[in-house]
C-alpha positions as CSV (number, residue, x, y, z in Angstrom):
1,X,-162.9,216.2,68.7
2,X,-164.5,216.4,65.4
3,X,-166.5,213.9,64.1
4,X,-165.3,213.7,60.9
5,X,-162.0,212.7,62.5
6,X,-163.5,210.3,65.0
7,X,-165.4,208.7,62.1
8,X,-161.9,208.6,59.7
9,X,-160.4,206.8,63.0
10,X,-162.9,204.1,63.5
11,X,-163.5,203.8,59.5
12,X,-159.0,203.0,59.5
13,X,-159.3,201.0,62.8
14,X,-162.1,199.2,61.3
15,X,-160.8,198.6,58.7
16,X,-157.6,197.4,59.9
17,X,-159.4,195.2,61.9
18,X,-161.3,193.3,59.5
19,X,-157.7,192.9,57.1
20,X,-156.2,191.2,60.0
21,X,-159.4,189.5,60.2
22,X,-159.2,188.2,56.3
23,X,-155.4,187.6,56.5
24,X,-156.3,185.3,59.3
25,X,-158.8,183.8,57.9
26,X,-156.5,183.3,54.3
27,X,-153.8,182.5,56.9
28,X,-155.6,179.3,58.1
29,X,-157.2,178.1,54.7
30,X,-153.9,178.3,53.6
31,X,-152.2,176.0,56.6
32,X,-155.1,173.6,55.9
33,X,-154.6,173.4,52.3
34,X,-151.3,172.9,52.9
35,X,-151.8,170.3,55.5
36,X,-153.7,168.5,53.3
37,X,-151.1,168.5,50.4
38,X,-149.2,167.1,53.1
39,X,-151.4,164.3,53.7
40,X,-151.6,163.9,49.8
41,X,-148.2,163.5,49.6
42,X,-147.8,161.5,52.6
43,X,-150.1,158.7,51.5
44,X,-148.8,159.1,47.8
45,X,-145.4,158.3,49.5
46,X,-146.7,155.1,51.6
47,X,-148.4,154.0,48.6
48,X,-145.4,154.2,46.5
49,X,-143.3,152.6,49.2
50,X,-146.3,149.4,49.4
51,X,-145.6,149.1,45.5
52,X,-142.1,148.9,45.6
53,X,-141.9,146.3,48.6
54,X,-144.4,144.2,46.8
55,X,-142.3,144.6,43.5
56,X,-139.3,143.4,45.4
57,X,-141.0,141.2,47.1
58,X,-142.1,139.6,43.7
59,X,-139.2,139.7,42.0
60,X,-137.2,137.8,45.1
61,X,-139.7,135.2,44.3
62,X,-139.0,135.0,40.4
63,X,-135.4,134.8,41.3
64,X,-136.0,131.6,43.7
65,X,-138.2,130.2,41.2
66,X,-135.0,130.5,38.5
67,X,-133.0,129.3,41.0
68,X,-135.0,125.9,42.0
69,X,-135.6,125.4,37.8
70,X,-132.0,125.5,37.3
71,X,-130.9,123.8,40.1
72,X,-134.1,120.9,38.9
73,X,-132.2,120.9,35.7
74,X,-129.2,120.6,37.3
75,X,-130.8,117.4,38.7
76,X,-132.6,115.6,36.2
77,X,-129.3,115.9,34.3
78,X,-127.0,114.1,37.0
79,X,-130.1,111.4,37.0
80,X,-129.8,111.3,33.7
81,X,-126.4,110.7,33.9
82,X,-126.9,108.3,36.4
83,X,-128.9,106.4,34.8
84,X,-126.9,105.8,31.4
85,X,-123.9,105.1,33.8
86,X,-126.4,102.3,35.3
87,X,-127.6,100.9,31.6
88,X,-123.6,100.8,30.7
89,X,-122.5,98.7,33.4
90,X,-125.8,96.6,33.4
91,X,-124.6,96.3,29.7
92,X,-121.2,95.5,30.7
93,X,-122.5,93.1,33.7
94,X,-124.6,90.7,31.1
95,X,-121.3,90.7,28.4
96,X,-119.3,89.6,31.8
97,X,-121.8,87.1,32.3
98,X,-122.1,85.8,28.7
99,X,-118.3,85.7,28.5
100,X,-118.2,83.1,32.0
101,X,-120.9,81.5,30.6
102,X,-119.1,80.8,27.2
103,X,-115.7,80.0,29.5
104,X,-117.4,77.6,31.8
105,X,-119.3,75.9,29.0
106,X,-115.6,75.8,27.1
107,X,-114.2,74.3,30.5
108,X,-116.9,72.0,30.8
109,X,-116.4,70.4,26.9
110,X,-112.5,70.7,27.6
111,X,-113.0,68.4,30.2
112,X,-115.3,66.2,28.5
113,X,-113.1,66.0,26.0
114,X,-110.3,64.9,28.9
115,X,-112.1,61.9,30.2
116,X,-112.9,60.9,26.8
117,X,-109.1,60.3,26.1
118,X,-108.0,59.6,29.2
């Protein structure tokens, strides 16, 4: 064989080794880069997910704190009620009270006035 020719055939195989060399090589950055934007996105995702449970989570609370206000309003307005209901028929209680008083004190001179003439 000539040696030109030999040479031209390692030179091609040579160099058709060391491109499939290289495209490996590019191959396997290139599944590690995108591994890694996997990963990225992966924990960007978790993260996100963390947020959103811990906005939930905050606004389930702000709703029960609504909630218990109104439902203290709610409350302190039935006491309040309550308690004017109470003062009325305390009120009511001492005009009862005045009024026997006043009738037994009228029974009492009525029949004063009875043994006088009698």
């Amino acid at each position: 064989m000539d040696p030109k020719l030999l040479s031209l055939a390692l030179g091609g195989l040579l160099g058709v080794a060391i491109s499939f060399i290289i495209l490996q090589i590019l191959a396997r950055n290139g599944m590690n880069l995108a591994r890694g934007k996997a990963q990225e996105i992966l924990s960007a995702a978790s993260l996100q997910a963390e947020v959103t449970r811990k906005e939930a989570d905050l606004q389930a609370k702000e709703e029960a704190i609504k909630r218990r206000e109104a439902l203290e309003r709610e409350i302190d307005d039935a006491r309040k009620g309550f308690r004017e209901q109470e003062k009325r028929l305390e009120k009511r209680g001492d005009l009862l009270d005045q009024k026997l008083d006043l009738l037994n004190k009228k029974e009492r001179d009525f029949e004063s006035v009875q043994r006088y003439l009698a």
